[in-house]
Structure formats: structure tokens, C-alpha cells
SELO-349299 format. One record per residue: x, y, z of N, C-alpha, C in turn; residue in one letter. Coordinates in steps of 0.1 Angstrom, whole numbers, plus 5000, padded with zeros to 4 digits. Layout:
! SELO-349299
XYZXYZXYZA;...
This chain:
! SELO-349299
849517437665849017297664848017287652X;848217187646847217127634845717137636X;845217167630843317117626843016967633X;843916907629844016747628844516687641X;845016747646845916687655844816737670X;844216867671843816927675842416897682X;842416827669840516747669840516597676X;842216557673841816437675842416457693X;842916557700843316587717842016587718X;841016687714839916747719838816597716X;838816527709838516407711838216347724X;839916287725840416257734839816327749X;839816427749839416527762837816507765X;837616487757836016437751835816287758X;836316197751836216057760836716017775X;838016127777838116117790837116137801X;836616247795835616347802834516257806X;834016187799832816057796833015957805X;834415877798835015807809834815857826X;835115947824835116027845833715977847X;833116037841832016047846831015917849X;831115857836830715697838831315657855X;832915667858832915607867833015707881X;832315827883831815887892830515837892X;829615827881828215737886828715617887X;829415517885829415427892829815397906X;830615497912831315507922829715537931X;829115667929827715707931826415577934X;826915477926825715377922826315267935X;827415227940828115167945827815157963X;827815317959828015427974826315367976X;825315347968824015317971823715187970X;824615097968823914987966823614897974X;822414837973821514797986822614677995X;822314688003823414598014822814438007X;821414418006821414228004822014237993X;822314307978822914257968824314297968X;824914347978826314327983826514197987X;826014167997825714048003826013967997X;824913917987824913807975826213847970X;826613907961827513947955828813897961X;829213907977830113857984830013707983X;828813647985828313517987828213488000X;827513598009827413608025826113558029X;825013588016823713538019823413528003X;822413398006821713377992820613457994X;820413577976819813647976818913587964X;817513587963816613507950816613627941X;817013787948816513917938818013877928X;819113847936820313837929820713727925X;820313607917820713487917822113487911X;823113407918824613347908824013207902X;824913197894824413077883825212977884X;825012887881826212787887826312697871X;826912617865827112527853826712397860X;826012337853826112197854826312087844X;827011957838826711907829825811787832X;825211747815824111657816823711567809X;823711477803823411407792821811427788X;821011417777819811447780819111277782X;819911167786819611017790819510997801X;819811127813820211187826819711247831X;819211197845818111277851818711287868X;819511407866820311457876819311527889X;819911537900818711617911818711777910X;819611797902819711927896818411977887X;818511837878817311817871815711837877X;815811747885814811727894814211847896X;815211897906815511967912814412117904X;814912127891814712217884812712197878X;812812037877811012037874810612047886X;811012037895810112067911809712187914X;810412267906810312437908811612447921X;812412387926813112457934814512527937X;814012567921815612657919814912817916X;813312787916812212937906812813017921X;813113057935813013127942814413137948X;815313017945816313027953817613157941X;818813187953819613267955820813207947X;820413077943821413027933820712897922X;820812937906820112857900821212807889X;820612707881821112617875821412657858X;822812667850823012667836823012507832X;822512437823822812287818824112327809X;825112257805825912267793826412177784X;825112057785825211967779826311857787X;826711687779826911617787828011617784X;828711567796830511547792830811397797X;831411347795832311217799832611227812X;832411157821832711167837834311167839X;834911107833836511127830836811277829X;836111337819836311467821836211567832X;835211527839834711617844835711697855X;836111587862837011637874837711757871X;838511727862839311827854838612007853X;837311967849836612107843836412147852X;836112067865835012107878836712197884X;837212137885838712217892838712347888X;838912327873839312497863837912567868X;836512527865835612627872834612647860X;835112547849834012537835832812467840X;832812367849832012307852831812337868X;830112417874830712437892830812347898X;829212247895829212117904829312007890X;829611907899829111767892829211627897X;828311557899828511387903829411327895X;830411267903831211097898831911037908X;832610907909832510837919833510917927X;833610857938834810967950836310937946X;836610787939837610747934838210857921X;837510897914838111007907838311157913X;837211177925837511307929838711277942X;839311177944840611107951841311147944X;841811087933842411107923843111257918X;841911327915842011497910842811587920X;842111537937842911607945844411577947X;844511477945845711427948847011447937X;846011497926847211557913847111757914X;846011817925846111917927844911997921X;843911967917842911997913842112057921X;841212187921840812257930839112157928X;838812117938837812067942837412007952X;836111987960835611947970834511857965X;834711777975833211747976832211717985X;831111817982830111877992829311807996X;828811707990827211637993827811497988X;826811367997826411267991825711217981X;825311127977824111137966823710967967X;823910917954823310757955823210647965X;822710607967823010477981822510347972X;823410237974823210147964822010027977X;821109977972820109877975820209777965X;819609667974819709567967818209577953X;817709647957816509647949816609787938X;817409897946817809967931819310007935X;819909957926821609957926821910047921X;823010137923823710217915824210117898X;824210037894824909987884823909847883X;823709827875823109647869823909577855X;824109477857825309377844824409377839X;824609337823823409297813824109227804X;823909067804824209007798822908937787X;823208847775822108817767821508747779X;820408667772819208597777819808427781X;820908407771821208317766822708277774X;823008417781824608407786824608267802X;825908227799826308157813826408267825X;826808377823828008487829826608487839X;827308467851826408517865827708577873X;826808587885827808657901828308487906X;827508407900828408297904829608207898X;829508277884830008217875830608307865X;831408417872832708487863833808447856X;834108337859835308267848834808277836X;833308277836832908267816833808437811X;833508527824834008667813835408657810X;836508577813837708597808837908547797X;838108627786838408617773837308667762X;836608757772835708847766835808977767X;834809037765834609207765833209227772X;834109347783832409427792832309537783X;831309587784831209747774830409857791X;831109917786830810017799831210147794X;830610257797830710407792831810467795X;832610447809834110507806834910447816X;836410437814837210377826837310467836X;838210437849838310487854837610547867X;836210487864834910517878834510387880X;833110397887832910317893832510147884X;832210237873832210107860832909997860X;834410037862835609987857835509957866X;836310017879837109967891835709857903X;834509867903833609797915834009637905X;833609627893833509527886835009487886X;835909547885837209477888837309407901X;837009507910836909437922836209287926X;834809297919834409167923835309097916X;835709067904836208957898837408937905X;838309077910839409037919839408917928X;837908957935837808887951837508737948X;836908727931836508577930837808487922X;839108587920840108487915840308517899X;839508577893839408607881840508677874X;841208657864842108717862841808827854X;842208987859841409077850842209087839X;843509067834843809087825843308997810X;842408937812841708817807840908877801X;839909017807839009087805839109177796X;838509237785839109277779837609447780X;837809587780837009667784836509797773X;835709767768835509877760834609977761X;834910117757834110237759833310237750X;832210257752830810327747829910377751X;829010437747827910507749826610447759X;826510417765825310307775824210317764X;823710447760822110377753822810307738X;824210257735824410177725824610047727X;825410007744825409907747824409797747X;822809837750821809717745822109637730X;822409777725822309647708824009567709X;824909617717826209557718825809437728X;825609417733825009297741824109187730X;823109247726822209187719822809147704X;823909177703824409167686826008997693X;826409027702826908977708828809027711X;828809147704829909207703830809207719X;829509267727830009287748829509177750X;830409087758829108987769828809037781X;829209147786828909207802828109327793X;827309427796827409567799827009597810X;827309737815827809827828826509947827X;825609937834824309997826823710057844X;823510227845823310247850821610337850X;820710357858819610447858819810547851X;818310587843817510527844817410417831X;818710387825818610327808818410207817X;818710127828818610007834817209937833X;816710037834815009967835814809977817X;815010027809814809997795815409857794X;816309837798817409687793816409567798X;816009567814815609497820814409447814X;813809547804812609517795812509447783X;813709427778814809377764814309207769X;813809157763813009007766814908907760X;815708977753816708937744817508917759X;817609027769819009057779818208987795X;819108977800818908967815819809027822X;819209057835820109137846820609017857X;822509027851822508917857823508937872X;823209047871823709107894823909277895X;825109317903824609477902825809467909X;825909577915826809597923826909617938X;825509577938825009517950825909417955X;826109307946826909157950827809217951X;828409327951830309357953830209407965X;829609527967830109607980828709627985X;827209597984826609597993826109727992X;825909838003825909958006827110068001X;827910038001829110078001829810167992X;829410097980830110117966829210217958X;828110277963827410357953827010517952X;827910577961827610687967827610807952X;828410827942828810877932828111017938X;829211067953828611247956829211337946X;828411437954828511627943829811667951X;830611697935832111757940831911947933X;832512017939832312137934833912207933X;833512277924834612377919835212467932X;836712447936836812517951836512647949X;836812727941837112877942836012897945X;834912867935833412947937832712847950X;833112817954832412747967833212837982X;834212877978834812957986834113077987X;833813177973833713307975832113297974X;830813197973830013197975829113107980X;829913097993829512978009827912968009X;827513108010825513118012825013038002X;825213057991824813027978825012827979X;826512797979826612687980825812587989X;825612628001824812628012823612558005X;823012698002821712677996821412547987X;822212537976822512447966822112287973X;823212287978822912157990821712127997X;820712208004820012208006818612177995X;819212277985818112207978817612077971X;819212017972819611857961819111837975X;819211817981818911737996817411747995X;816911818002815211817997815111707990X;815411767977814911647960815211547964X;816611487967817011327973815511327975X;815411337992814311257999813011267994X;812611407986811711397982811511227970X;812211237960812311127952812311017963X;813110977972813210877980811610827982X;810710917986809410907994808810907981X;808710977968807610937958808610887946X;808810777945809010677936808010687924X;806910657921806410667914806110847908X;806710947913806111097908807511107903X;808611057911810011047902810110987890X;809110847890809510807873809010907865X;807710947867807511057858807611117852X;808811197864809811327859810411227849X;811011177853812211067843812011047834X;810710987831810110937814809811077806X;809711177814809311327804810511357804X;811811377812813111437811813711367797X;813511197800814511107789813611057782X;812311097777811511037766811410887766X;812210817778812310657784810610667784X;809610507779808810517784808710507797X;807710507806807110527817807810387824X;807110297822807510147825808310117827X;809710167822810710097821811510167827X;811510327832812610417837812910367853X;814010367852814410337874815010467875X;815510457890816110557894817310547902X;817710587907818810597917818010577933X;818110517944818110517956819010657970X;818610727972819810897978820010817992X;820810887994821510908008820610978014X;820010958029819211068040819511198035X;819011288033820011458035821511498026X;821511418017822711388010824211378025X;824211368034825111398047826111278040X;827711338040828311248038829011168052X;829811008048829810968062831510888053X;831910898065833510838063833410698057X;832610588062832910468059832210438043X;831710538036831710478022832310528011X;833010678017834510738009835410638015X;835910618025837010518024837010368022X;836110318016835710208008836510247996X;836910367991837610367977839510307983X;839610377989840910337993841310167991X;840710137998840409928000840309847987X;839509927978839109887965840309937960X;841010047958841710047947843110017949X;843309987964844309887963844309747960X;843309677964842709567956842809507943X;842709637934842709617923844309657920X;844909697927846709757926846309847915X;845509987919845410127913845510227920X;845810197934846110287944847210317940X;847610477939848610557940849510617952X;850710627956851010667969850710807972X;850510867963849911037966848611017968X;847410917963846410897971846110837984X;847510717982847510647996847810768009X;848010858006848810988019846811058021X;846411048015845211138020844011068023X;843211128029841911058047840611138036X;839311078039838211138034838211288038X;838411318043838211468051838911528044X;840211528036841011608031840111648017X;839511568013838511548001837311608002X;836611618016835011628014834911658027X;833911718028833611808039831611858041X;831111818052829611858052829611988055X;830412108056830612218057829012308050X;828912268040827812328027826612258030X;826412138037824912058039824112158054X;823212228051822712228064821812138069X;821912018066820911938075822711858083X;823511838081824111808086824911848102X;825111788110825111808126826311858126X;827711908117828511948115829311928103X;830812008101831012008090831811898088X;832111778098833011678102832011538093X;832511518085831811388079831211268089X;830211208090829611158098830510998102X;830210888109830810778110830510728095X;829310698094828410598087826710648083X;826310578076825010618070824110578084X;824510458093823810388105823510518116X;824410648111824110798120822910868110X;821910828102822010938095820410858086X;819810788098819110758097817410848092X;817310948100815611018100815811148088X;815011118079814711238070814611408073X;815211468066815211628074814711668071X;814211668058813511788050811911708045X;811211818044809811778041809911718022X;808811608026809111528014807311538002X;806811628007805511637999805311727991X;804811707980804611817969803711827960X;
């Protein structure tokens, strides 16, 4: 045998040898490894020595309970904490949340309808928004100067709303009302943009609607040029504002504890923000550099607990508007969403209605 040939077996015999060994100590390290970071590792218990990480997206105009969540300190101890990955298009999202680029994320239930129903792995775990007449999920912004009211929608046909993206609750609530008032939507004409661009698209006179949600609503409302001329209150009431947390199925599968936890902790923050209004804007104007004055918020669901009658409110609506699909038409909230992951919730069976779901769970002081 060669010099050469020789050096490079004995090499070889060399890295095997290494190789073994590496994985006899690991086999060694395995054989010892403490049961709670197995645990975690399975996703059987949320472990804080072992945190899993989870993705979230965000806009930095966005002040998610994830967010919150994160200036409250109540991700510093828990068994599962938060990556930001910057913001994506709510269109997008479904898509990402399925593949597992994205774990959780809020958008309306009409798109997480939608995703399942083309085969997208996702759930969705938790409630979130509740629309009030005093803070809506959504507010119109028309000039100072506009006709366009909730009483008086025939002005929008043969104009332009500007709203951040089709396909959620933007598009389809505001179709709906104009539906119910006779309006012809094809008359309307819808363009995508950016929400913190739509003030000066309103104000230049390009949009006569925009579609303007928390907390950029309360900057608009301050625009002495714009007025808030209804919300989406005037459409659906309660109904229409829920935009719950859908999660990536696989990792909600293989780490139940963790997921668990997660829920728990957006639940807290809901109510906590529910109860201090004023300590929430705060967060808000330091999170989005919004001054103080002007930042709103969103209104939560009790315990984020989801309840059947305001996911199938999507169904009603989007036949209404003739965007119901018959592979959506085949599937019931329950096939979609599940309180399985809320532990304030009384089971994993989605509730009737919000009218069950009345008394606060979680301590709201801080």
C-alpha cells in the first residue's frame, strides 16, 4: 500500500474513531438528561430553563399582545417566548403560518376559512378583538368636507376606498354593509396601500373612504382635514371584529404545553389592557412612536375564549357578498378552531357566544 493512500485510511480511521466517540458521549449525555428538559423538548410541559421560540410577524405601526405581552415582562419566565420577523401583509400570512415560517399570527377567521379549506395546516387557538361601539375594530376616514356617511353610501359608487389589503376584514365587512344598503359594489372601486399612507390619500383626495385600523385610528381622528365617518360597528355590531390567533398545526401539535402557555399568556394581556386603558396607550405610543393622545387600541375578548356565533358570522357575510366558496360552504367553526390551548376556557368545545363568557379569569394588575 502507498504512503498516500495509507495516510489518507489512517485518516479516515482517525475521524471515524472521533465520530464514535462524539456519539457515545452523546448517547452518555442523553442517557442523563434531566426528565423536565425532555419534557419540554417533547412539548409535555412548559419548561422556562428550556424555552421553544416561536416567530411572530409585526409591523413596527403594530402593537400586537405578543407585543404587549413582551413589555409586561410576561414572556421573561415563561417556557415559550417570542422571535419578531418583521411585518408581512395579512394576505400572506395564512400561507406562512401553515408552512411553519410564521408559528402564530392574527387575521380575520374569513382567511383562516379560506386556508383550511385549500388544505393549509393551521388552527386557530385563541380569540382576540371584540368590536364596541366606542372602540371598533376598523373606523372609515373620510375628508372633513366628504358627503360619504353610514347613511349615505351611494356617494361611494364611482369612487375609491384605500384599505391595506383585500381579502380580510377590510374588504369583505365594508362590502357587506354597502351590500345590505343596495349599493352596487362593482361601482366601488378598491385600492391597496399602506394605512400610515392612506391619511395623506384621503387628505390629497385620491381615496374618499379609508379603512384605518388601531392604533393609526386615533392619529386620523386628530387630522382636523378627516373625519370618522362610522366603523364597523354600523355593520355587524359585535360580531365582525374578532381577527383570532391562528397557529402553525405541526408545532402546536408537538408542543401542546408550550402552546397552552402562549394562550394563557395573550389572555392575561387581553384583560389586563381591557382593565388599564390608559397604561396600554402608553405601551402603544413608546412601541409606535404615535404620540400619546392620539394612539387607540383594540377592545379583547374575556380570556381570548372563542365562541361559535362570531366565527360563523363569516359564513353569512361571505355569502352575502357571493365569496363563499363550496369547499368553505362544507366546513362548521369547529373544524377551524378549537379552545383546546386556552386554559381559562371550560372546554376545548368553542363556546355558544361571548353572552357565556362574561367574568374575567386572569388577574388584571400590574
Amino acid at each position: 500500500m502507498s504512503r498516500s493512500k495509507a495516510g489518507v485510511l489512517g485518516s479516515f480511521h482517525r475521524h471515524a474513531l472521533r465520530f464514535a466517540g462524539v456519539l457515545l458521549a452523546a448517547t452518555a449525555l442523553a442517557g442523563c438528561f434531566p426528565e423536565e428538559e425532555k419534557k419540554a423538548a417533547e412539548g409535555t410541559v412548559s419548561d422556562p430553563k428550556n424555552p421553544i421560540y416561536f416567530t411572530y410577524a409585526e409591523y413596527p405601526t403594530q402593537v400586537s399582545l405578543v407585543r404587549f405581552a413582551q413589555e409586561l415582562g410576561y414572556w421573561d419566565k415563561a417556557g415559550i417566548r417570542p422571535k419578531f420577523v418583521g411585518g408581512v401583509d395579512a394576505g400572506q400570512l395564512p400561507a406562512l403560518v401553515g408552512k411553519g415560517e410564521v408559528t402564530f399570527a392574527n387575521f380575520m377567521f374569513n382567511r383562516a376559512l379560506a386556508a383550511v379549506a385549500n388544505g393549509v395546516d393551521l388552527k386557530v387557538i385563541a380569540a382576540q378583538s371584540y368590536t364596541t361601539r366606542d372602540e371598533p375594530h376598523m373606523t372609515y376616514f373620510t375628508r372633513a368636507d366628504s358627503t360619504i356617511s353610514v347613511d349615505n353610501l351611494k356617494e361611494l359608487e364611482g369612487k375609491t376606498v384605500g384599505l391595506a389589503s383585500l381579502g380580510g376584514c377590510a374588504e369583505f365587512i365594508l362590502k357587506d354593509l354597502l351590500t345590505k344598503n343596495g349599493i352596487d359594489v362593482k361601482k366601488v372601486k378598491f385600492l391597496t396601500q399602506a394605512e400610515s399612507l392612506l391619511q395623506q390619500s384621503v387628505e390629497n383626495g385620491s381615496v374618499a373612504l379609508a379603512v384605518i385600523h388601531p392604533p393609526l385610528n386615533g392619529v386620523m381622528r386628530a387630522d382636523k382635514a378627516l373625519k370618522a365617518a362610522f366603523s364597523d360597528y354600523d355593520n355587524s355590531q359585535e360580531d365582525g371584529g374578532s381577527a383570532p390567533i391562528s397557529a402553525n398545526g405541526e408545532f402546536i401539535r408537538k408542543y401542546p404545553a408550550q402552546t397552552k402557555e402562549f394562550v394563557g399568556i395573550i389572555a392575561k394581556t387581553a384583560n389586563w389592557i381591557n382593565a388599564n386603558p390608559d397604561k396600554a396607550g402608553d405601551i402603544s405610543a413608546k412601541v409606535t412612536g404615535f404620540s400619546r393622545e392620539y394612539v387607540t387600541k383594540y377592545y379583547y375578548v374575556n380570556n381570548l375564549i372563542l365562541d361559535e356565533n362570531q366565527l360563523q358570522f363569516w359564513w353569512g357575510l361571505l355569502d352575502r357578498v357571493g365569496s363563499l366558496k363550496p369547499d368553505q360552504a362544507k366546513l362548521k367553526p369547529s373544524d377551524i378552531a378549537t379552545n383546546e390551548y386556552n386554559p381559562y376556557a371550560p372546554s376545548a368545545a368553542l363556546i355558544a357566544s361571548q353572552k357565556d363568557n362574561l367574568k374575567v379569569l386572569t388577574a388584571t394588575e400590574y
